[in-house]
Structures are given as structure tokens and as C-alpha cells.
BAFI-3210 file (N, C-alpha, C; in Angstrom, 3 decimals, decimal comma, padded with zeros to 6 digits):
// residues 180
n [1|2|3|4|5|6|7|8|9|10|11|12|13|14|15|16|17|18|19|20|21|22|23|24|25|26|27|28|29|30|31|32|33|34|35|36|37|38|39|40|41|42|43|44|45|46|47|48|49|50|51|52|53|54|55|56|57|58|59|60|61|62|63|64|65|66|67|68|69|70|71|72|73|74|75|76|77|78|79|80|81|82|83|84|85|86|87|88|89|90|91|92|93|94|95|96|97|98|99|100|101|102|103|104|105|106|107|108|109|110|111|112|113|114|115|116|117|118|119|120|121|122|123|124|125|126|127|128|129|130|131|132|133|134|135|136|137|138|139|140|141|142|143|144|145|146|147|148|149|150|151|152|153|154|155|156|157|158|159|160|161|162|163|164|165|166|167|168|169|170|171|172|173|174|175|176|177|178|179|180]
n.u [000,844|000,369|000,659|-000,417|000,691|-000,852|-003,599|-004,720|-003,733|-004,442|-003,709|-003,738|-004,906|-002,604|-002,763|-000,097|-000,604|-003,036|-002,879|-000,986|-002,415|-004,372|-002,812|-001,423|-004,244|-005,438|-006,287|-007,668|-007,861|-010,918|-011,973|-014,252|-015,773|-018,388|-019,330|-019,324|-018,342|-016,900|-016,605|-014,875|-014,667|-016,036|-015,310|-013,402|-012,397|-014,176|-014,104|-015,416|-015,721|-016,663|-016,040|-015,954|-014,904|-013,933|-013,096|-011,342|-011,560|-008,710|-008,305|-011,157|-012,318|-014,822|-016,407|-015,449|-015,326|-016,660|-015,448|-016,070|-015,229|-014,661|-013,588|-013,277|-012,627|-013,475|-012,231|-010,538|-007,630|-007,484|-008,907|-007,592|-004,279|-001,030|000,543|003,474|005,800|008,923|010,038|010,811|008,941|005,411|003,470|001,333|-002,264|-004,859|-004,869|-001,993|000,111|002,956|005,550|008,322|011,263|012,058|014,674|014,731|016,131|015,160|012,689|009,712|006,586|003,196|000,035|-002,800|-004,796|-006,866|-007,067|-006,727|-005,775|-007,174|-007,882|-005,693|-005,619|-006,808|-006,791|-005,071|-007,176|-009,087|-007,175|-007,408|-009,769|-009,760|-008,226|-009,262|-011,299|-010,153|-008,703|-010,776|-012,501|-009,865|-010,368|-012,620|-012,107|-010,525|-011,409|-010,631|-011,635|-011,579|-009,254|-007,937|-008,262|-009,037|-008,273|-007,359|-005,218|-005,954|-006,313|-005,724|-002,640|-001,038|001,073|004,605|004,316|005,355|004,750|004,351|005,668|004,511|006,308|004,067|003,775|001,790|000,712|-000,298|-002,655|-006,099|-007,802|-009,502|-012,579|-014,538|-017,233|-018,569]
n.v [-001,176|002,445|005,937|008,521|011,616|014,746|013,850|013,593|012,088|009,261|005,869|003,926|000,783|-000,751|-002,944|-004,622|-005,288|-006,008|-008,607|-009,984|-010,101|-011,748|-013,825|-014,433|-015,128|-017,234|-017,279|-017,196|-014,826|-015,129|-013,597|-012,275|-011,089|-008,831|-007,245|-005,984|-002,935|-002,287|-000,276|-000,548|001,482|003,491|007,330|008,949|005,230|003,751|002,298|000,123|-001,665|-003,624|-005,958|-008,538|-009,822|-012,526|-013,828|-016,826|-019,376|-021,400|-023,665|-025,066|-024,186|-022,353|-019,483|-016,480|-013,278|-010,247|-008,287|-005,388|-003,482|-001,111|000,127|002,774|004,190|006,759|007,891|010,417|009,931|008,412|009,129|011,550|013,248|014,165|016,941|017,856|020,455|021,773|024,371|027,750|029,610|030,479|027,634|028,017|027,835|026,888|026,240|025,457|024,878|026,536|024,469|023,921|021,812|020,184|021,270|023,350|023,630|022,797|023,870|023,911|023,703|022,535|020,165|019,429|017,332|015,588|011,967|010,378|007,876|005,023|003,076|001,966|001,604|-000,449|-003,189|-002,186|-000,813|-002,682|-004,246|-002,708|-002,356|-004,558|-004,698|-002,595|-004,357|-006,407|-005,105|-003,966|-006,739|-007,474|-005,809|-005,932|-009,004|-008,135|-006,680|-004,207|-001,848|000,558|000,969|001,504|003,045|003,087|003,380|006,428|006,275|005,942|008,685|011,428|012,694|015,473|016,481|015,850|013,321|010,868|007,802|006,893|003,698|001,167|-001,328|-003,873|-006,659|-008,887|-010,570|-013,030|-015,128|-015,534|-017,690|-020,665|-020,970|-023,292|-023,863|-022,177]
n.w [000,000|-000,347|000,109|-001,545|-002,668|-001,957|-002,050|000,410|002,451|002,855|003,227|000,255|-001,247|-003,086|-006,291|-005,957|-003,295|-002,560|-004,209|-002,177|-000,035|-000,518|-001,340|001,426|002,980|001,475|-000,827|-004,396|-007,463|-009,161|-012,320|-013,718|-016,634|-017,026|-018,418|-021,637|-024,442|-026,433|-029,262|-032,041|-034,439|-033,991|-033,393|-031,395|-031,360|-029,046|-025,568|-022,974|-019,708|-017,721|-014,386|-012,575|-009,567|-008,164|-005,095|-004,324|-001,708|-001,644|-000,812|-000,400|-002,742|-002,130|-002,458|-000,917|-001,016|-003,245|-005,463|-007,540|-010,980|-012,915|-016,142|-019,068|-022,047|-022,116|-019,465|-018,363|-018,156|-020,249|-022,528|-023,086|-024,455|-023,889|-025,523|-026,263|-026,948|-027,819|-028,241|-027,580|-027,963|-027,087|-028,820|-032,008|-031,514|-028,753|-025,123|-024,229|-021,876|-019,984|-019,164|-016,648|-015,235|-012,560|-011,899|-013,260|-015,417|-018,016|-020,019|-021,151|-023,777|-023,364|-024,413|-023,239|-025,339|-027,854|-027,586|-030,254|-030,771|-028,963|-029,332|-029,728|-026,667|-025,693|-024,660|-022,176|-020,879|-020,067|-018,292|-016,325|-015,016|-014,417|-012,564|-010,558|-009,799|-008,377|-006,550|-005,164|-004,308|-002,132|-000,365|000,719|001,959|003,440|005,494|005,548|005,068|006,289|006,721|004,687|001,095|-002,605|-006,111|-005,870|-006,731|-009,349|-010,180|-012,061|-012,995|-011,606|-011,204|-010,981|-008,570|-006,490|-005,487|-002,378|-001,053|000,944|002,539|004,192|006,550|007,004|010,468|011,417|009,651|009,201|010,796|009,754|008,442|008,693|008,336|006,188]
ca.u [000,000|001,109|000,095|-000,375|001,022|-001,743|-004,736|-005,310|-002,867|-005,222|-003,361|-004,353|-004,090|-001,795|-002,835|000,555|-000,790|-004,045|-002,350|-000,382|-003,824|-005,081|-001,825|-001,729|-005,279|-005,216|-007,756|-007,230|-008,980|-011,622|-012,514|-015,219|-016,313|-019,592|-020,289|-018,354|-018,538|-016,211|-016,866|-013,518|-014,931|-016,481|-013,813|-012,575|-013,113|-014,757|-014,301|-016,112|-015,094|-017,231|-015,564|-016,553|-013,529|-014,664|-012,001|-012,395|-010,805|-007,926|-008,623|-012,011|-013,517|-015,903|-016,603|-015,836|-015,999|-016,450|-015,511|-016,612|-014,311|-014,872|-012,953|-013,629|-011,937|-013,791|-011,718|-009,186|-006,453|-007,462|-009,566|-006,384|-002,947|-000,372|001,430|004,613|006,439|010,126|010,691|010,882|008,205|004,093|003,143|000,053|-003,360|-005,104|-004,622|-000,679|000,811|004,342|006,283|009,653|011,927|012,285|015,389|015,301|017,271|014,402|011,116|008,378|005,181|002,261|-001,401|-004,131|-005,794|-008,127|-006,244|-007,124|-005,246|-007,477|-007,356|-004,170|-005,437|-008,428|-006,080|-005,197|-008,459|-009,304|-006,263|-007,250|-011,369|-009,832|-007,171|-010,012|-012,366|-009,527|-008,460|-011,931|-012,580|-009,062|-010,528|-013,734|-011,896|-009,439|-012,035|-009,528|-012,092|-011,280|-007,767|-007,212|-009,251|-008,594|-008,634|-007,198|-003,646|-005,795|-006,205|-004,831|-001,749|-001,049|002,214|005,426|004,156|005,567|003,600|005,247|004,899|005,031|005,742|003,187|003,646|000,711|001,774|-001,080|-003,577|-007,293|-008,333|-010,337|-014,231|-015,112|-018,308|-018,604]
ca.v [000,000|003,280|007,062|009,377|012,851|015,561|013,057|013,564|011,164|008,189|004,885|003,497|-000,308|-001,214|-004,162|-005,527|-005,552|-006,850|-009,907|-010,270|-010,073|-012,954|-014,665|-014,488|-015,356|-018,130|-016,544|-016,612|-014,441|-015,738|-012,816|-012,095|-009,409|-009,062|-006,446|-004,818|-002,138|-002,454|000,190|-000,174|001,910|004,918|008,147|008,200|003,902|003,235|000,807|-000,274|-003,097|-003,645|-006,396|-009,017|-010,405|-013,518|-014,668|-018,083|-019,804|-022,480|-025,084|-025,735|-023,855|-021,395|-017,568|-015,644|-012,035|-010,167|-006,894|-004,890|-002,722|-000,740|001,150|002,983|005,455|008,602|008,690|011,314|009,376|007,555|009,688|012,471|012,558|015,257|016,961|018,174|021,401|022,160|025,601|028,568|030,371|029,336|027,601|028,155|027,521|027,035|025,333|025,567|025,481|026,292|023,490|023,603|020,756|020,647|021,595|024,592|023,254|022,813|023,918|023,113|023,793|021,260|020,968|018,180|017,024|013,955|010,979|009,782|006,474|005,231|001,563|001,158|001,462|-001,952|-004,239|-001,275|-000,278|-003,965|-004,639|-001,752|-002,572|-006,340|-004,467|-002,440|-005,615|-007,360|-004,320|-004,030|-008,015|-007,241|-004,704|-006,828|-010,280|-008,204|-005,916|-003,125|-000,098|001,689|001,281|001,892|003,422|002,825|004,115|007,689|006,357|006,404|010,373|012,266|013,376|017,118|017,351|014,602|012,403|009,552|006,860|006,174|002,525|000,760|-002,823|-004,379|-008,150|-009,622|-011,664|-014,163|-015,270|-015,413|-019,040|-021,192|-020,713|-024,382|-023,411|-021,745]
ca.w [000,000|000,055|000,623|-003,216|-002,212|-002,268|-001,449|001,894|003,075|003,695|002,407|-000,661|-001,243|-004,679|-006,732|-005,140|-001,809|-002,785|-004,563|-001,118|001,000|-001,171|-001,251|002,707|003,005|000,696|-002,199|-005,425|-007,629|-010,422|-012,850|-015,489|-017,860|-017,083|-019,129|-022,073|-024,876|-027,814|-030,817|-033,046|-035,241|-033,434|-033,616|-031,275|-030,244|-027,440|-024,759|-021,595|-019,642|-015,951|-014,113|-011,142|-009,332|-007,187|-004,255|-003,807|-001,306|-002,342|000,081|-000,838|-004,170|-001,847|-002,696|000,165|-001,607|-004,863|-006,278|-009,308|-010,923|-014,206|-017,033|-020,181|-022,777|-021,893|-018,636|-018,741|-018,397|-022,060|-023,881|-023,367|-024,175|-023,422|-026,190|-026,192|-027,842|-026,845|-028,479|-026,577|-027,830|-027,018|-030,202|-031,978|-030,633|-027,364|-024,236|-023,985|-020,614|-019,663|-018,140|-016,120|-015,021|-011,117|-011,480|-013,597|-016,403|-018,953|-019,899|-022,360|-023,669|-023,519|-023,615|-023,470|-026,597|-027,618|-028,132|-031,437|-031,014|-027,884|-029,859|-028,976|-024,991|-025,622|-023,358|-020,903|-020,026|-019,631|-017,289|-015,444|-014,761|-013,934|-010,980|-009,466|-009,128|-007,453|-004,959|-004,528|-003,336|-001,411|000,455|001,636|002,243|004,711|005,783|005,776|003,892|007,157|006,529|002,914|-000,157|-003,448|-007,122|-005,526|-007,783|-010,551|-010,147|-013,276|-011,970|-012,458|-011,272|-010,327|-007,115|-006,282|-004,709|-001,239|-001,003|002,691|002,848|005,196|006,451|008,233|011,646|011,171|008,971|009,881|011,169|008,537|008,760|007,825|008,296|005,135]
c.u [000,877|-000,122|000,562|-000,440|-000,358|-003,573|-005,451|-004,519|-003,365|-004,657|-004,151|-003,851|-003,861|-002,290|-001,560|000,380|-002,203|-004,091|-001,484|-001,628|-004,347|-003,976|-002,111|-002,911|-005,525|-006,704|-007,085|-008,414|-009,804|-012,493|-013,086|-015,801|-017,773|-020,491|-019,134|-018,340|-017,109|-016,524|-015,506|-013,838|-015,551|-014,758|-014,048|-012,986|-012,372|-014,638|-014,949|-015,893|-015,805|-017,040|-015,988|-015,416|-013,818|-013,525|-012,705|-011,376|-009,446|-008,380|-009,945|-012,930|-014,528|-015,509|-016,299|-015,380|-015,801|-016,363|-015,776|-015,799|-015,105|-013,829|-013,421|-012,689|-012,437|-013,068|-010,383|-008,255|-006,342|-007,673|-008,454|-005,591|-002,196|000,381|002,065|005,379|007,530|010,518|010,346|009,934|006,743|004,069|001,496|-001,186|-003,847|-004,837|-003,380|-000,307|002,791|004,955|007,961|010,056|011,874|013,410|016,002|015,626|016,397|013,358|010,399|006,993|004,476|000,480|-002,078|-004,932|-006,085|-007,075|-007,508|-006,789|-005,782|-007,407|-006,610|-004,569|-006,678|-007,694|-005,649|-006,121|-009,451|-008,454|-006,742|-008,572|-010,381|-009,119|-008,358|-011,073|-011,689|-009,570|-010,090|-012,429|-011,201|-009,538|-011,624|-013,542|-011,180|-009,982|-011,562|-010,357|-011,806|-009,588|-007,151|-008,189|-008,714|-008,958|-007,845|-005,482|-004,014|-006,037|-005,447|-003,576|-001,235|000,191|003,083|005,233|004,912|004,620|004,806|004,896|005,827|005,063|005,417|003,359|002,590|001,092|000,968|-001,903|-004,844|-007,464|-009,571|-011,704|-014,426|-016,639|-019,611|-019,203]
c.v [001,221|004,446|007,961|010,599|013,474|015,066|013,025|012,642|009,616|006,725|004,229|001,850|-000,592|-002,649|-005,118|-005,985|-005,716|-008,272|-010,728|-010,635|-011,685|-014,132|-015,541|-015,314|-017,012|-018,272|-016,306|-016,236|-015,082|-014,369|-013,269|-011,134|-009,728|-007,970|-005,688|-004,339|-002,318|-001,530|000,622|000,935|003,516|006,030|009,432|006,475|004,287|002,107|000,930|-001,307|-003,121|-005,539|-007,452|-009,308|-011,309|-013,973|-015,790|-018,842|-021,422|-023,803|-025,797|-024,743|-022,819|-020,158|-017,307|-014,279|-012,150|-008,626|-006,579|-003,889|-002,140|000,550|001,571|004,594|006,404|009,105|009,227|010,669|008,497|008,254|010,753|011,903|013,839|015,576|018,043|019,294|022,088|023,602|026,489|029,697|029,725|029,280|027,847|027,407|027,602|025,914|025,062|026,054|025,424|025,242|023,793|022,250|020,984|021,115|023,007|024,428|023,420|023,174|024,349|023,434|022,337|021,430|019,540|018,632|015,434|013,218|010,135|007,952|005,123|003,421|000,922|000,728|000,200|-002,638|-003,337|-000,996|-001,903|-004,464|-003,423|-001,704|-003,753|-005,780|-003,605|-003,232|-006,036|-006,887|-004,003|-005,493|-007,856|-006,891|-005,449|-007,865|-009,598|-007,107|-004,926|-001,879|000,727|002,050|002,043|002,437|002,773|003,596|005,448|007,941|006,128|008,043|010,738|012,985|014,463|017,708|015,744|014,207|011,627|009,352|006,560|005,113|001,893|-000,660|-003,202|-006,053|-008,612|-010,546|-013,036|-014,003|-015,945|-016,870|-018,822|-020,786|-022,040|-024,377|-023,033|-022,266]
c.w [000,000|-000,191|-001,011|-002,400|-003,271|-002,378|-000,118|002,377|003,691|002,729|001,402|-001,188|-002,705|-004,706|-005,838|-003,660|-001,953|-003,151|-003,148|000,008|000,518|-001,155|000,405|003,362|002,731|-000,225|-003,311|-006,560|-008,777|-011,165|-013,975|-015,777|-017,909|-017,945|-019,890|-023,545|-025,543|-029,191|-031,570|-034,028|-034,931|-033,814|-032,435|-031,146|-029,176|-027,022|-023,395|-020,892|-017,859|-015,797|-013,173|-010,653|-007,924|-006,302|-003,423|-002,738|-001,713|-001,882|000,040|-002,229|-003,564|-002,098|-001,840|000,069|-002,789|-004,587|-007,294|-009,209|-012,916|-014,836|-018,364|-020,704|-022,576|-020,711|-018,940|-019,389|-019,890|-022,597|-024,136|-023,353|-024,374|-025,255|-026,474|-027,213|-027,148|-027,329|-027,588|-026,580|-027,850|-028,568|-030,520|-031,480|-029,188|-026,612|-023,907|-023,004|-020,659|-018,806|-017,855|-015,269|-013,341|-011,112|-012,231|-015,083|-018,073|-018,797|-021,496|-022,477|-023,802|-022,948|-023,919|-024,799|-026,926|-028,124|-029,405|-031,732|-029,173|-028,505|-029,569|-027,190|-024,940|-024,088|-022,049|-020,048|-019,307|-018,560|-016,087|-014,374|-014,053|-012,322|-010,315|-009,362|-008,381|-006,319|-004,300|-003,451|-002,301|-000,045|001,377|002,157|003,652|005,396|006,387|005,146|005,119|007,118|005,189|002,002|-001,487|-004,780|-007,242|-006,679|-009,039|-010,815|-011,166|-012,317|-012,966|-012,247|-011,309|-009,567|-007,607|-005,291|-003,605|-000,761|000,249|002,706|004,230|005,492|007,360|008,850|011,291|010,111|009,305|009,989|010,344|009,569|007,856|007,792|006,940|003,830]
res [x|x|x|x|x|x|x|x|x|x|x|x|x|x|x|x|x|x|x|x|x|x|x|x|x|x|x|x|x|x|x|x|x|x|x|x|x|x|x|x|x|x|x|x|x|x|x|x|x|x|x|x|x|x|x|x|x|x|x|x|x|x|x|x|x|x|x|x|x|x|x|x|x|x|x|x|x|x|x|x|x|x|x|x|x|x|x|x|x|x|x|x|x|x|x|x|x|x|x|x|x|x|x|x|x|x|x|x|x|x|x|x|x|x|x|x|x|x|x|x|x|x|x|x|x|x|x|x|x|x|x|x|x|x|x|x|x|x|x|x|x|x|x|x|x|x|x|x|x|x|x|x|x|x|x|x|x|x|x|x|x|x|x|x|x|x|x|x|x|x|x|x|x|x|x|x|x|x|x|x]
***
């Protein structure tokens, strides 16, 4: 998990420490596309991809949670894409911000515009619906939502963060519920 500078500081749990929860646990996950939106052909294409993500236990085949997770090209982070102009004077049009280097050394114009090539992102936006179903079942198997949030590292990021990531080892692991 770790803490995304300028969030409020409330840990956020990483797919890697969701795969560790389930590891720990002994859940592994069973996903399916329960619902999804494909137009190759639209302009820009469109995708949609809504997710389930079932953790079943190893030791005997039972459910014991699910998450839903969903992605699609209209969010920012797809449907835009940054682009880049190194001369020193603004170039034409609108929306051109100035950028500097942290350290001074360089700086650049750049402005958001539609990504035309959103085709290329089909399998992205699909890998990305499948990781918040998982951290979602994560979050309910280790009934941590008071501990952690999630999603907050997919936030458009507007400047350089780093993700400060904490490794966590759990001392035990929860006694079976044969019950179940």
C-alpha cells in the first residue's frame, strides 16, 4: 500500500498488496467481464469493460468475496494525451501550458488534446477494470475499507508524485471458517 502525495494522506491499497492479502489469506482471484462495450470503429473507439472479481478460497472452491471494478476510454487518463512542444516560444493555438523541469534546467510547452489512437489502450483499459475488481474483493476479504481506499492512484496526476509505497507483512492469517 502506500500514501499518493496531495490526497489527503489516507493509504491506498496497490494491486501488489491486494495480490499479497489474497496470497496471505489463501484466495485466489476468479474474474469475469460481465459487461463490455467495444466500438472499433467509433472516432474516437470506445471501450467499456465492468468487471466481477470472485475470491475463492484455495482449500475448498468457496466464494468468500467479490468486487466490481470498471474502465472505459472517456476517462481522462485515455480519452487524453499530453502533447509536447520544446521551443521557446508558445506555439500556436489554445490550451498551452508552460512546463519547467524541477530543477530549472528545462522547460516546455504542452497541452491536453483527444487521443485519437485510444485503440491502442483496448487491453489497458481492460487490465485496469480487472485491478479495481480485485483491490476491490481485497478490500472486503481483509475488511480493511477503514484502513485503505482505493482508485485515488488512478487520479490524473497534475504534477510529479511519487507513490510512497510501505511494505506491510501480516503476523497471522485469519483461522479457517469451515463453516462456510
Amino acid at each position: 500500500y502506500g500514501v499518493i502525495p496531495g490526497t489527503g494522506g489516507k493509504n491506498v491499497l496497490l494491486k501488489p498488496g491486494a495480490e499479497k492479502l489474497c496470497e496471505v489469506y489463501g484466495y485466489a482471484p476468479h474474474v469475469e467481464i460481465i459487461e463490455q462495450v467495444q466500438q472499433w470503429t467509433a472516432t474516437p473507439p470506445f471501450f467499456h469493460y465492468l468487471v466481477r472479481a470472485a475470491l475463492v478460497r484455495k482449500s475448498n472452491g468457496v466464494t468468500v468475496a467479490e468486487g466490481v471494478g470498471s474502465c472505459n476510454s472517456m476517462e481522462s487518463k485515455y480519452r487524453y494525451r499530453l502533447e509536447k512542444d520544446w521551443h521557446n516560444t508558445q506555439p500556436a493555438g489554445e490550451g498551452w501550458i508552460k512546463k519547467t523541469s524541477n530543477d530549472q534546467k528545462k522547460s516546455w510547452w504542452q497541452r491536453r488534446v483527444v487521443n485519437k489512437d485510444t485503440a491502442d489502450l483496448a487491453n489497458t483499459i481492460l487490465k485496469m477494470a480487472k485491478k479495481r475488481a480485485h483491490v476491490d474483493a481485497a478490500l472486503a476479504i481483509g475488511r480493511c475499507s477503514d484502513l485503505f481506499t482505493q482508485d485515488v492512484e488512478d487520479l490524473p496526476d497534475h504534477g510529479h508524485h511519487e507513490t510512497r509505497r510501505t511494505e506491510h507483512k501480516p503476523q497471522t492469517a485469519p483461522a479457517e471458517n469451515h463453516d462456510a
